[in-house]
Structure formats: C-alpha cells, structure tokens
N, C-alpha and C positions, 0 to 999 in steps of 0.2 A: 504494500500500500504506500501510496507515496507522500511525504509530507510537505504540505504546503503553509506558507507563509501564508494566513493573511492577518493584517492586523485591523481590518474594520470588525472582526469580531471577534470574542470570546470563547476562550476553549473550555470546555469542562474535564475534570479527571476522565472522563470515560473514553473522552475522545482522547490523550493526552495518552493514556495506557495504549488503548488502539495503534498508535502512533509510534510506539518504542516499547512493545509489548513483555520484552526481557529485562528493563531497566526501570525502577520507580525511582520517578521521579521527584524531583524536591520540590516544595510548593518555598515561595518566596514567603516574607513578613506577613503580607495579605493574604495568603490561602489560595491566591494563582498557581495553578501548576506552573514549571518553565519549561517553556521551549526553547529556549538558546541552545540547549547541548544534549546530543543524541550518541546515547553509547551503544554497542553492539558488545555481547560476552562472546569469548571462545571458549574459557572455562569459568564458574561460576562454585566456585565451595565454597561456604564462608568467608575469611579475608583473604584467600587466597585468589588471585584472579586476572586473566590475560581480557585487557581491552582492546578494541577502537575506537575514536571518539570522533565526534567532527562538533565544533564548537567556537565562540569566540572568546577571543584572549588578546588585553589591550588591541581592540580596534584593526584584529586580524581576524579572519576565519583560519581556525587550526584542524588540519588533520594531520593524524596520528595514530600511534600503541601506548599504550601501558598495561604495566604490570603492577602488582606487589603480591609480592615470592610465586609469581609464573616465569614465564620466558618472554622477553621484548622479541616482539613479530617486526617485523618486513612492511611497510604498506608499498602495496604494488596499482598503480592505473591501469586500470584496460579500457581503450575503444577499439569501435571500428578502423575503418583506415587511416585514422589522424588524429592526435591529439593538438590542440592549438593553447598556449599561452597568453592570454591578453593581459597587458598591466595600463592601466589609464584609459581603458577603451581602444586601445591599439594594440594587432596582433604583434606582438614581440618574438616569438619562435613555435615552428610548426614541426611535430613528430612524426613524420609523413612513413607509409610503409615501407623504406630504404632510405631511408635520408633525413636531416636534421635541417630543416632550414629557417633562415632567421627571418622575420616577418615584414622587410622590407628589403630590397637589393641594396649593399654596398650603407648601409647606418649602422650597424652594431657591431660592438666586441666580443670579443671570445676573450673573458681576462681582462684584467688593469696591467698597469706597468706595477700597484703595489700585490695585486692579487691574481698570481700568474699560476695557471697550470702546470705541473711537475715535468710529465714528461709527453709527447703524443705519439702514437704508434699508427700507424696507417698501413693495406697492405694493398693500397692503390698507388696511384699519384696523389701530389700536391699541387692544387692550380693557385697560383697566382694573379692576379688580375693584371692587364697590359695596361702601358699607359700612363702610369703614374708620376708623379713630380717626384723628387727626390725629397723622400721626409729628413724629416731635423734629428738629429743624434741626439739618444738619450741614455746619459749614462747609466751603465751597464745592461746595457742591452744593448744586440747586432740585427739585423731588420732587415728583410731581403723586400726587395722591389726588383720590378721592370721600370726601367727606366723612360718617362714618355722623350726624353730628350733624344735616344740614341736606340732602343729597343734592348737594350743589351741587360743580363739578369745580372744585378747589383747585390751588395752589403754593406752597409751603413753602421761603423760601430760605434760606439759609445762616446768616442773620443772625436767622432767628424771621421775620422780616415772612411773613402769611400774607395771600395775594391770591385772589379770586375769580374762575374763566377765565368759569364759566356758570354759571348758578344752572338749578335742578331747580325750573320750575314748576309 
C-alpha cells in the first residue's frame, strides 16, 4: 500500500498502522500519530533489531540501516533502466544501463582539487575532450588536455612546466 502525503487532512491511528503495519508508531505531545519516519524490521526480538528507515533528519530526507546488536545491512537502489539524480530541480547525474552520465554535457566534476579520488581503473579507453585552452597549473596536480592551440595531447604540472605526451600530425 502506498503512502501518501497529504496534509489537508488528518490521519487516525488506524490508518497510520495501515501504513507501517510492523512499526508503532509514536504519537507526538498531542496524541497525533507521526508520519515523518517509516521503519521496515528484518528482525524484530525485543531490543534486539536490524532496520530500514526513511525519514527526516535536520532538513534532509535520510535513508538508511540500523541496528542495535543485529548486523548493519547494505541499502541497495533498484530501477528500471535508469536511475537519475536531481539536486535543485536539475538533473545532476544519470545511472543509465552501461554508463554513468553527468546531467549536463561538459558542467560537472568528478572530484575537487581538495577531494580527489584514490585511484581509477578502467579496462576501456580514456576520452579526453578536443579543443581545449591550456588550463592554469595547480599545485600539485598534472592535468592532461588536448591542446585547442596545436591539437597535440598535453600535461600541465603543478609548477607551469607544460610537456608534450603526442603531437596531432
């Protein structure tokens, strides 16, 4: 059954249990049930107990596991062909059936310069995009471009030195 928001009306306990059949719920100050947070049990013995939650927490929607003294579970997404990311009303990246892509051509990062990726493995190629201006050295970091000046594939390291890997003949 599926739970719907509405706030022009009033829910009663009956519908309220209906709604989250395996979790009682807490009633506020006033004797309102709440609907803010909806748990799922995988096991349920006295204190001991493996949850799901989906719920809010400072001004996010949080989902999740918990436990106290079960096992912390895994939460896994499933859709059909694509899952899509929006932040701000803009899709920001898309989980498409073979592919990860970012929700605009040529706008977003993969990473900061402070919060960089360990290592990446790939067992394709690496496309680089053609064309580019020659960016600004930033220390410590090497930055490989296509060069729009000369075509030729570049590195750019930390220091300004700018090196040629192949020239575009």
């Amino acid at each position: 059954m599926p739970i719907v928001a509405d706030k022009s009306r009033s829910w009663s306990k009956a519908e309220a249990h209906i709604a989250s059949p395996r979790y009682p719920l807490e009633d506020d100050p006033s004797g309102v049930p709440r609907l803010d947070q909806f748990h799922t049990y995988n096991s349920l013995s006295g204190s001991n107990y493996e949850r799901g939650y989906i719920h809010w927490q400072s001004n996010a929607l949080e989902i999740g596991t918990e436990t106290n003294g079960g096992t912390q579970r895994a939460v896994r997404i499933e859709a059909g062909s694509s899952f899509t990311i929006n932040i701000n009303g803009s899709n920001r990246m898309n989980f498409a059936t073979s592919s990860v892509n970012p929700g605009s051509d040529n706008q977003y990062s993969l990473g900061t310069t402070a919060l960089r990726y360990l290592n990446g493995f790939f067992s394709g190629h690496l496309g680089i995009g053609d064309g580019i201006t020659a960016p600004s050295a930033t220390v410590g970091l090497a930055k490989l471009f296509v060069d729009s000046a000369d075509g030729d594939l570049k590195v750019i390291f930390g220091d300004g030195t700018v090196k040629t890997i192949s020239a575009d003949t």
